[in-house]
Backbone as a chain_set.jsonl record, in Angstrom:
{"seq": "XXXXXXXXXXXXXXXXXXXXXXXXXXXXXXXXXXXXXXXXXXXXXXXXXXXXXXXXXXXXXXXXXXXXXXXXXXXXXXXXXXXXXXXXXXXXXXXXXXXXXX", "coords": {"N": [[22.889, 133.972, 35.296], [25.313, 135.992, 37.226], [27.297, 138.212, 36.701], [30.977, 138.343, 37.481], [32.294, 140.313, 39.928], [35.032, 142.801, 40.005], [37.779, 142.14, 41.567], [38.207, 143.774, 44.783], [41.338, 145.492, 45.422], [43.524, 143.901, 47.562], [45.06, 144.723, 50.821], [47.668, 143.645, 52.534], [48.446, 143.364, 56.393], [50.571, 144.489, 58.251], [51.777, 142.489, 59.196], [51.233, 140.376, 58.158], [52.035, 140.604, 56.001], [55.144, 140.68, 56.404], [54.824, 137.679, 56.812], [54.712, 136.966, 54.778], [56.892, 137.735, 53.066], [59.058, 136.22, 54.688], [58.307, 133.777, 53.441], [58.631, 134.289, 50.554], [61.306, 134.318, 51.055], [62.204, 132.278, 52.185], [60.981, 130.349, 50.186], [62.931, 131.347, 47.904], [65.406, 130.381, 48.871], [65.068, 127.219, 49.048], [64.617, 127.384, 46.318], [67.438, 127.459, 45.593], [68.643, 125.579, 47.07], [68.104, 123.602, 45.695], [69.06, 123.832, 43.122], [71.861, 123.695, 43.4], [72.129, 121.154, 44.501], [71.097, 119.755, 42.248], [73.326, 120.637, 40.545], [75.521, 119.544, 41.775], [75.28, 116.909, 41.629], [74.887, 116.921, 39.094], [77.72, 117.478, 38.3], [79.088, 115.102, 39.482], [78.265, 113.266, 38.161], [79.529, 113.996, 35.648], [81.877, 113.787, 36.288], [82.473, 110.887, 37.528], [84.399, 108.759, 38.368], [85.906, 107.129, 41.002], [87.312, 107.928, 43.98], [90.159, 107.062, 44.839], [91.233, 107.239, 46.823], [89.343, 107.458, 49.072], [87.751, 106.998, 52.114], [86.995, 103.149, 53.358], [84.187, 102.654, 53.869], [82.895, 104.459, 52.53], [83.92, 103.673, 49.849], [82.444, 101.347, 49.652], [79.711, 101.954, 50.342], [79.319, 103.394, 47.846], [79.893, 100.925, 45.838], [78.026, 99.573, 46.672], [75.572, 100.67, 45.728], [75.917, 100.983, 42.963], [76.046, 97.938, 42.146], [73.537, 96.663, 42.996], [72.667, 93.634, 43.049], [74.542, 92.261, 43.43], [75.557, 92.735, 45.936], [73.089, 91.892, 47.286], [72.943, 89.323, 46.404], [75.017, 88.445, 48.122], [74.767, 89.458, 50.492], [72.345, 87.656, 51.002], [73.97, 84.884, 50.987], [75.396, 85.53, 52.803], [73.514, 84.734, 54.805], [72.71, 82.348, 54.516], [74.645, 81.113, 55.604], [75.075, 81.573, 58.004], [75.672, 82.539, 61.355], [77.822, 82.045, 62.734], [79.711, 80.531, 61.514], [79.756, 82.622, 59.774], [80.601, 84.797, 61.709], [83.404, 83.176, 62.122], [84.584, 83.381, 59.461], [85.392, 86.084, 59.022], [86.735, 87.0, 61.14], [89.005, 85.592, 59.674], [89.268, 87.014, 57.069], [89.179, 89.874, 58.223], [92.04, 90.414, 59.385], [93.511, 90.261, 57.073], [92.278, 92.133, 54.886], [92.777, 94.34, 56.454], [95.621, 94.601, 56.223], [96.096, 94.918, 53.761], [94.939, 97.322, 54.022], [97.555, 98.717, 54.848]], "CA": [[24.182, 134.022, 35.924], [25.854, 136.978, 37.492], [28.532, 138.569, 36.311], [32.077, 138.877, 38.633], [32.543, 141.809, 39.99], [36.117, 143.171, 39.735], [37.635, 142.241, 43.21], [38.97, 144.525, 45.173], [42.64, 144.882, 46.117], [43.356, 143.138, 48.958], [46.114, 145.043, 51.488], [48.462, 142.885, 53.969], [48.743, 143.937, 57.013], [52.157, 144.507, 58.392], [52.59, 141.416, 60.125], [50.882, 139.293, 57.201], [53.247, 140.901, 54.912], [56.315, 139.714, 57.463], [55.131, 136.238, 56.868], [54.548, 136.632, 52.967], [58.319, 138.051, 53.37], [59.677, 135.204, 54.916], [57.823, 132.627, 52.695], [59.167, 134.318, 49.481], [62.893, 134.074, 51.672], [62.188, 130.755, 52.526], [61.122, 129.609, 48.534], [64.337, 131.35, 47.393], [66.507, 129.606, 49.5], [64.488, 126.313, 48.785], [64.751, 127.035, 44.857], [69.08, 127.652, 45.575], [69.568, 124.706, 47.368], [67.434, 122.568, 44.874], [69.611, 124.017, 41.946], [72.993, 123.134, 44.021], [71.849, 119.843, 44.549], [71.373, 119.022, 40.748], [74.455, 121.041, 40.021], [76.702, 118.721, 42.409], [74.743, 115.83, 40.627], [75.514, 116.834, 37.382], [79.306, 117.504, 38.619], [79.473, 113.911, 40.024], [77.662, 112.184, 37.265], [80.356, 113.778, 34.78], [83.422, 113.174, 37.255], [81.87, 109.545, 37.334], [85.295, 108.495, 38.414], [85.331, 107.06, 42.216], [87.965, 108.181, 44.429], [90.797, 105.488, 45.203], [92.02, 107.448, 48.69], [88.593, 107.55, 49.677], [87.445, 105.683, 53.193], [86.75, 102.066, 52.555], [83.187, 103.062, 54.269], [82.597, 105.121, 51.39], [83.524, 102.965, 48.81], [81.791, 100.394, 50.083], [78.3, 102.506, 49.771], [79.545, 103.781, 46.3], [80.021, 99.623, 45.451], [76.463, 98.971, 46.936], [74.702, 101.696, 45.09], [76.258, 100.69, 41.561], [75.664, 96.885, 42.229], [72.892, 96.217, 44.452], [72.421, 92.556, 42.675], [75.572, 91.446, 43.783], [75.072, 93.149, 47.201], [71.553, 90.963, 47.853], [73.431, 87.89, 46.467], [76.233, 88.439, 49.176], [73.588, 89.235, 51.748], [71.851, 86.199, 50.881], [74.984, 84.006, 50.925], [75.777, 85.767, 54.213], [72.312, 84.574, 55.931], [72.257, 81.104, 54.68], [75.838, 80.188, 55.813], [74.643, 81.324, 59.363], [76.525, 83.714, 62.23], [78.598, 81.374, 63.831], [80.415, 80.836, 60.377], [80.363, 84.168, 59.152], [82.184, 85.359, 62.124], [84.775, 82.685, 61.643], [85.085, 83.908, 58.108], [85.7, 87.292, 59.397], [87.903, 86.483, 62.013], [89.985, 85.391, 58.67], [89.131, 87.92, 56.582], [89.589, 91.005, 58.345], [93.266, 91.043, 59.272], [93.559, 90.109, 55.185], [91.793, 93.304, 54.638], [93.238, 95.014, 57.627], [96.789, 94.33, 56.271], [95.795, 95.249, 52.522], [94.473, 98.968, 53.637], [98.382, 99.546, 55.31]], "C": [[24.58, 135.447, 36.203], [27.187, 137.384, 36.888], [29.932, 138.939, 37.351], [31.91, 139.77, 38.959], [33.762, 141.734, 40.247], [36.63, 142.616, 41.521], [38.348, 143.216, 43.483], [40.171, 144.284, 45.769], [42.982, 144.803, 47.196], [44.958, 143.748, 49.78], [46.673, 144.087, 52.479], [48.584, 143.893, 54.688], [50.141, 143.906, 57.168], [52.492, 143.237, 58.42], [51.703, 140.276, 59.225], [52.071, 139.649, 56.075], [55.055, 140.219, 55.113], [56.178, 138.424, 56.971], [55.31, 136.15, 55.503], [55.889, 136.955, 52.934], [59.117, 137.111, 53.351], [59.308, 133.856, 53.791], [58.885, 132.869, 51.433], [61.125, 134.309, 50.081], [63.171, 132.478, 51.365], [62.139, 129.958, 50.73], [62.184, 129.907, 48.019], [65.1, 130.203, 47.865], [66.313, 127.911, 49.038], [65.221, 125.896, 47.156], [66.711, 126.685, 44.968], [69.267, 126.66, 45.856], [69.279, 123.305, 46.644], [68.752, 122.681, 43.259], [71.305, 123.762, 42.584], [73.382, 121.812, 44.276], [71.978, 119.556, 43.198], [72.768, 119.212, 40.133], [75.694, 119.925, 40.381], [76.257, 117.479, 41.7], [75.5, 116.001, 39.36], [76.907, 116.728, 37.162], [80.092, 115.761, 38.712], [79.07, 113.385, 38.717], [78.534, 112.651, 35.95], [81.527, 113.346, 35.316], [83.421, 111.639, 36.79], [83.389, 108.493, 37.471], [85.574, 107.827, 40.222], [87.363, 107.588, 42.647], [88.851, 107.209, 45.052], [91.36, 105.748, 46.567], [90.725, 107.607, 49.69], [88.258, 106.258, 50.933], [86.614, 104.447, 52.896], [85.334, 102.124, 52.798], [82.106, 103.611, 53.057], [82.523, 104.908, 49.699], [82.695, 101.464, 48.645], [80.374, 100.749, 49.849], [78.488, 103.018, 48.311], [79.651, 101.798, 45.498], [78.577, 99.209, 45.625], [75.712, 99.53, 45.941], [74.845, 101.173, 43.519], [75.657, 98.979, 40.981], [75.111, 96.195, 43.202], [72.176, 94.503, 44.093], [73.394, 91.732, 43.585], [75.735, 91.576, 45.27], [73.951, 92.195, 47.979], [72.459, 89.5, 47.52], [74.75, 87.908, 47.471], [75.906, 88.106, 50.734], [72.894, 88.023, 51.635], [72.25, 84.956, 51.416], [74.948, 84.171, 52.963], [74.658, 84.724, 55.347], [72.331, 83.146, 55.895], [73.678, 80.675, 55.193], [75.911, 80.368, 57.652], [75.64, 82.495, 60.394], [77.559, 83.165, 62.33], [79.657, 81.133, 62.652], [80.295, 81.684, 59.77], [81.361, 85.042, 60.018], [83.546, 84.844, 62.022], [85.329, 82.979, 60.521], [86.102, 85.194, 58.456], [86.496, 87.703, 60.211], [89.078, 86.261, 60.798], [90.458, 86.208, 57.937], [89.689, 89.2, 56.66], [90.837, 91.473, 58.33], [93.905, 90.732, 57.79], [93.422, 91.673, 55.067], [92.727, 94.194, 55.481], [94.976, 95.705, 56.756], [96.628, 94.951, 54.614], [95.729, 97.005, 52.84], [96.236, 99.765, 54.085], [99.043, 100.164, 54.026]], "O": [[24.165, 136.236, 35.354], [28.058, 136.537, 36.684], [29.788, 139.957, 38.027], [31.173, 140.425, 38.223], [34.062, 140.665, 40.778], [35.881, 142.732, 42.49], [39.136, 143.662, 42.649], [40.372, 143.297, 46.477], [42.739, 145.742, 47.954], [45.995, 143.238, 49.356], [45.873, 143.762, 53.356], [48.768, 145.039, 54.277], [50.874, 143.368, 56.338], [53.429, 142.812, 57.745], [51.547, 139.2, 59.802], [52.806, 138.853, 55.491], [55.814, 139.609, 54.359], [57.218, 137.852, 56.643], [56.047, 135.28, 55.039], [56.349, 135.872, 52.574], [59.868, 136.897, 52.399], [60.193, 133.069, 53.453], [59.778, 132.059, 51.181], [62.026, 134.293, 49.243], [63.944, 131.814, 50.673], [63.01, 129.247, 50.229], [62.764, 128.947, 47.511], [65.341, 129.2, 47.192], [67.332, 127.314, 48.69], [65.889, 124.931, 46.784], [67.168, 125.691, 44.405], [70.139, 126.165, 45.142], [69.875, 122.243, 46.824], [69.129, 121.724, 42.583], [72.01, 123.623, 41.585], [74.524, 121.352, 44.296], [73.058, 119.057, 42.88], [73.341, 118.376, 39.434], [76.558, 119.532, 39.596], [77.183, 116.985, 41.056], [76.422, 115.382, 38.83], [77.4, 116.127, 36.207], [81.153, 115.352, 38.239], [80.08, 112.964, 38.155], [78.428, 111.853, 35.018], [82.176, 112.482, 34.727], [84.156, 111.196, 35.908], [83.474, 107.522, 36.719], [85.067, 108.769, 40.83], [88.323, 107.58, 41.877], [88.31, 106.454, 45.859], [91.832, 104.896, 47.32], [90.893, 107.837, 50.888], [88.426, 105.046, 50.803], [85.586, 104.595, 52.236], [84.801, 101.565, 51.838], [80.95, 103.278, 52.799], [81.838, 105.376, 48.79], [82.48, 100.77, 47.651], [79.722, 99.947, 49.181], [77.463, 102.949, 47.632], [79.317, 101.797, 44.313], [78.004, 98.547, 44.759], [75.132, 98.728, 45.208], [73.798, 100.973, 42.903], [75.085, 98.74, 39.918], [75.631, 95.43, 44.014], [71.241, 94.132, 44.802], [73.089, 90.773, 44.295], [76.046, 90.558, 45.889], [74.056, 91.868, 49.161], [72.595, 88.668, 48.417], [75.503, 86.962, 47.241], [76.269, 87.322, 51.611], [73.082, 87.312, 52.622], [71.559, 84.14, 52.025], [74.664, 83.423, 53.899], [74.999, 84.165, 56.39], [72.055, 82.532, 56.925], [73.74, 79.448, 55.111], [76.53, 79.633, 58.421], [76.327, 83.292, 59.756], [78.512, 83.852, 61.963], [80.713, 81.696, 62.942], [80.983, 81.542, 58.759], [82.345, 85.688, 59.66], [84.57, 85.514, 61.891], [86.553, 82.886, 60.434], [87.305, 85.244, 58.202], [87.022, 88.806, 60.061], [90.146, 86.824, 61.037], [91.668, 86.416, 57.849], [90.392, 89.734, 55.802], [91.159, 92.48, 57.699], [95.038, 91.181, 57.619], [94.419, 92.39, 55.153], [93.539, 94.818, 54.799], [95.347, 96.878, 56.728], [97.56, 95.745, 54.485], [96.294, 97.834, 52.126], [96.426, 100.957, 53.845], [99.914, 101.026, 54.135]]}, "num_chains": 1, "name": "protein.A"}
């Protein structure tokens, strides 16, 4: 077997150095917005409180996310009772709701 030889040190040129530049820019920024992300996580997941003036849009995906059992059994319900009676539901429904958000 041979033995290594030491390597020699290897110079960037300018315009390899530019990109090694940008890369180590680019991984910062990467690592910051990775540690901002968990941070707002960790913020929310102690808050853990939902917002009651928030748009019903919003609590509506915050309701899905928490209980996606009850979500599939809704969807479920929804499919077997058919269109034509789900819009009549909804036709009922909405100005209920409608009249609830004034």
């Amino acid at each position: 077997m041979k033995t290594s030889e030491p390597a020699l040190p290897v110079h960037a040129t300018a315009a390899q150095q530019q990109v090694l530049d940008r890369i180590a820019v680019q991984r910062e920024r990467l690592r910051a917005r990775r540690a901002a992300r968990l941070q707002s996580q960790a913020l929310a997941a102690v808050a853990g409180t939902e917002d009651a003036d928030a748009p019903l849009l919003t609590r509506a995906i915050a309701f899905a996310r928490q209980h996606p059992a009850a979500v599939a059994a809704l969807a479920g319900v929804a499919i077997a009772t058919g269109p034509r009676r789900l819009i009549r539901w909804a036709g009922v429904v909405l100005p209920l709701v409608m009249r609830l958000r004034r």
